[in-house]
C-alpha positions as CSV (number, residue, x, y, z in Angstrom):
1,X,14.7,16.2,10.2
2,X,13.4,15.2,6.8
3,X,10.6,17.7,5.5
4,X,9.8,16.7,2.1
5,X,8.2,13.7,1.6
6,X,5.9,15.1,-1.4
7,X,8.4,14.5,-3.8
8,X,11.1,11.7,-4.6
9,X,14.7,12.6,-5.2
10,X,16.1,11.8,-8.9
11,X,18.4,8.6,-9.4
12,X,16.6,6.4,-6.7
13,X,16.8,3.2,-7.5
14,X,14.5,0.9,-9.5
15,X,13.3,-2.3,-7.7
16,X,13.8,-5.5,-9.6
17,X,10.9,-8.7,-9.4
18,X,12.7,-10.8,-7.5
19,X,9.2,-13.2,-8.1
20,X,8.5,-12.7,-4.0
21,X,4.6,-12.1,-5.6
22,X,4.5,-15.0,-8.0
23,X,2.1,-17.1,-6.5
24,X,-0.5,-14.0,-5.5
25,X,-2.8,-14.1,-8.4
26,X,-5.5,-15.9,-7.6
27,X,-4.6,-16.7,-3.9
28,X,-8.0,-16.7,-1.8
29,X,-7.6,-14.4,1.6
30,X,-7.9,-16.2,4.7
31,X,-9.5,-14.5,7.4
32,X,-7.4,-11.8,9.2
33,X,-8.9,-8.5,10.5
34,X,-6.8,-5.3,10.9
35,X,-7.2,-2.3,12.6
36,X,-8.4,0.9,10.8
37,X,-7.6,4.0,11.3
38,X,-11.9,4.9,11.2
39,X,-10.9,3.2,14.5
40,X,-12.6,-0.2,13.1
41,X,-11.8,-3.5,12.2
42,X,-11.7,-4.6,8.4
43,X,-11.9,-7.6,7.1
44,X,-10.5,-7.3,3.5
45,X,-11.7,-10.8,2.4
46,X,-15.4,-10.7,2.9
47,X,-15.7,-7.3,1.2
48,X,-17.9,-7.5,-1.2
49,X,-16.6,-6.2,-5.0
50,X,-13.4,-4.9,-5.7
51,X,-10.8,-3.8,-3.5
52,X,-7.2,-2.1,-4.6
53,X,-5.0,-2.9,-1.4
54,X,-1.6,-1.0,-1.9
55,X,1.0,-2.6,0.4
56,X,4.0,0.3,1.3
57,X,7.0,-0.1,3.8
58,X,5.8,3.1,5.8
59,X,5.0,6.9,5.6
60,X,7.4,9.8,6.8
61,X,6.9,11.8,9.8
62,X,7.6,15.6,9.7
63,X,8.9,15.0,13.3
64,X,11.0,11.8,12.7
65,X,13.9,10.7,10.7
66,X,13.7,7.9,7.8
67,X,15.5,4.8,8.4
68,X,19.3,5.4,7.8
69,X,19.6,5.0,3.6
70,X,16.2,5.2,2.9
71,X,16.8,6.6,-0.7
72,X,19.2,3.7,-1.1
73,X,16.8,0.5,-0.2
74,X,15.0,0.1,-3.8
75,X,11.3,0.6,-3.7
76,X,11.7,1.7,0.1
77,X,10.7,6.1,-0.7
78,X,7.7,7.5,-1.9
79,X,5.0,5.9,0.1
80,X,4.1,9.6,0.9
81,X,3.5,10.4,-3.1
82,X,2.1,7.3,-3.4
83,X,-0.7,7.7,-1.3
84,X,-1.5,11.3,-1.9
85,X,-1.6,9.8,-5.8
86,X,-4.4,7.6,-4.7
87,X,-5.8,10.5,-2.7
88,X,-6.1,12.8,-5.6
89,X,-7.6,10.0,-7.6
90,X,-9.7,8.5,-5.0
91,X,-13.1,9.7,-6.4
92,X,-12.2,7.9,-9.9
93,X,-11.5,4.6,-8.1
94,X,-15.2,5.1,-6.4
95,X,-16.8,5.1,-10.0
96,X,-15.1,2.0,-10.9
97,X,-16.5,0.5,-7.9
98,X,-13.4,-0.4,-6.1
99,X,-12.8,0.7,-2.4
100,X,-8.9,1.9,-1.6
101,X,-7.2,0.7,1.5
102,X,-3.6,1.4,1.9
103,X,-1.7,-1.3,4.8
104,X,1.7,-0.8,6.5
105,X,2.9,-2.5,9.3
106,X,3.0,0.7,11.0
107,X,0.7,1.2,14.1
108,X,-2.9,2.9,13.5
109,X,-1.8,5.9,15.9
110,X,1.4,6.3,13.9
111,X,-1.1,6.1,10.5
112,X,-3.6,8.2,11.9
113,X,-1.2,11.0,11.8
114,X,-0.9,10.6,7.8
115,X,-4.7,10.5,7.4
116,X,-5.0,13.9,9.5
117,X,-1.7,15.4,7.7
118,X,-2.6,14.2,3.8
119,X,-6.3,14.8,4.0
120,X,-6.6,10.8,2.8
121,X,-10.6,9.7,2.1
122,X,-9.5,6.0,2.5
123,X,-8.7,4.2,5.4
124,X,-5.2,2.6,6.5
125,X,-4.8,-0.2,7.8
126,X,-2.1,-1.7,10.4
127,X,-0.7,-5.4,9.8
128,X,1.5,-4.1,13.0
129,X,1.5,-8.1,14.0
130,X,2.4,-9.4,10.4
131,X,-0.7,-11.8,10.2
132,X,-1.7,-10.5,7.0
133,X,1.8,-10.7,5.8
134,X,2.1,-14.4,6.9
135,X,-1.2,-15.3,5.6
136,X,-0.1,-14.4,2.1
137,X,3.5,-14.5,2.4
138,X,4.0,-11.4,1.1
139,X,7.6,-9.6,0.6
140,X,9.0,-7.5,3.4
141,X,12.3,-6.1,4.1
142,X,14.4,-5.2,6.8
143,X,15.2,-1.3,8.0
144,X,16.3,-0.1,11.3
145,X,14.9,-3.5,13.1
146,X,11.7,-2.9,11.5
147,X,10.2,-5.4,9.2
148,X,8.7,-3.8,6.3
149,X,6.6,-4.6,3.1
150,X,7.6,-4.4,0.1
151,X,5.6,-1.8,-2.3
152,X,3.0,-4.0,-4.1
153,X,-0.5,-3.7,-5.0
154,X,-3.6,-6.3,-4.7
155,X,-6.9,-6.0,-6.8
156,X,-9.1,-8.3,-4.9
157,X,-12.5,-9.2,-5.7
158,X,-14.6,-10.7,-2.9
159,X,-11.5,-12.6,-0.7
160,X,-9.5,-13.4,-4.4
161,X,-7.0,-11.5,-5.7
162,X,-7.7,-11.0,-8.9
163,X,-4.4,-8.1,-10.4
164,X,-1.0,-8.0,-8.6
165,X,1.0,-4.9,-9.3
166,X,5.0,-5.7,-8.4
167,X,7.3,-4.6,-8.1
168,X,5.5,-0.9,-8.1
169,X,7.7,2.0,-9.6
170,X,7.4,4.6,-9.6
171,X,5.1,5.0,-6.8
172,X,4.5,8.4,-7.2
173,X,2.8,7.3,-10.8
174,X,1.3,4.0,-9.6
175,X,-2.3,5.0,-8.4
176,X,-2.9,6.4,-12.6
177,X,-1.6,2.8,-13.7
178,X,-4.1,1.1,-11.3
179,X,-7.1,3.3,-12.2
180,X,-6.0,2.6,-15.7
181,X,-5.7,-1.1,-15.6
182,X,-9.5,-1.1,-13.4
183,X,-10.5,1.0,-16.3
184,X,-9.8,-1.9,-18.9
185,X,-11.5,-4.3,-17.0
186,X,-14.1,-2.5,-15.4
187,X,-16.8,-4.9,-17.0
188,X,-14.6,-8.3,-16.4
């Protein structure tokens, strides 16, 4: 079984912008609730403020195996570092006034275990369905008959997405480069 998903092996490789997120900035969200794993429904486009939504293929399970060539499938590991980065810097994104959300398409049972296990403050969110994806036609790949997104990050404000972050690498370092680009335009 894999065990450590805290940490990304050297040499994986670097995801290129294959402009699947070119027509994001300044798309208005339709609405599509998803399940939470606070065992509610959000609704991401009439929160009010800012919103950093970061979009990962899925999170490994101590008791599971990863897709077969995981490390090979560019952008696919590190969804584990990623969100234990915006864990650890969860209370800085609070004082810029943006809420965190991470969405998968995994299902809210299968996320509720890498709430409990991380310790996350934030909420994930299931697109299990692929509405959300379809709404915004955002990029997704294909592992082990799954269909999977593609790492990227939304800044939204109100239902508009304002910043897209994409491709995102590495993850592990990610949540610092969004708190750092909120940071620059905290007053904007």
């Amino acid at each position: 079984m894999a065990d450590d998903f805290q940490s990304l092996p050297e040499n994986l490789p670097k995801p290129e912008d294959d402009g699947a997120s070119d027509h994001l900035a300044g798309t208005e969200l339709l609405p599509t609730p998803l399940p939470s794993t606070s065992g509610r429904s959000v609704e991401i486009s009439s929160l009010p403020g800012r919103t950093v939504l970061f979009c990962y293929p899925m999170t490994g399970r101590p008791d599971r195996e990863l897709p077969e060539n995981w490390n090979e499938i560019p952008g696919a590991r590190g969804c584990t570092p990623e969100s234990c980065g915006f864990r650890d810097l969860h209370t800085e994104f609070r004082g810029f006034g943006a809420r965190v959300f991470g969405i998968s398409t995994q299902s809210t049972d299968y996320q509720r275990e890498a709430v409990e296990r991380l310790g996350l403050q934030y909420e994930l969110l299931s697109d299990e369905g692929l509405k959300f994806i379809e709404a915004l036609r955002l990029p997704t790949f294909e592992a082990d008959g799954m269909s999977l997104m593609k790492r990227i990050t939304l800044v939204i404000r109100g239902a508009k997405v304002e910043k897209v972050f994409y491709p995102v690498f590495p993850p592990d370092e990610h949540p610092a480069e969004v708190l750092e680009w909120l940071g620059r335009n905290a007053k904007s």
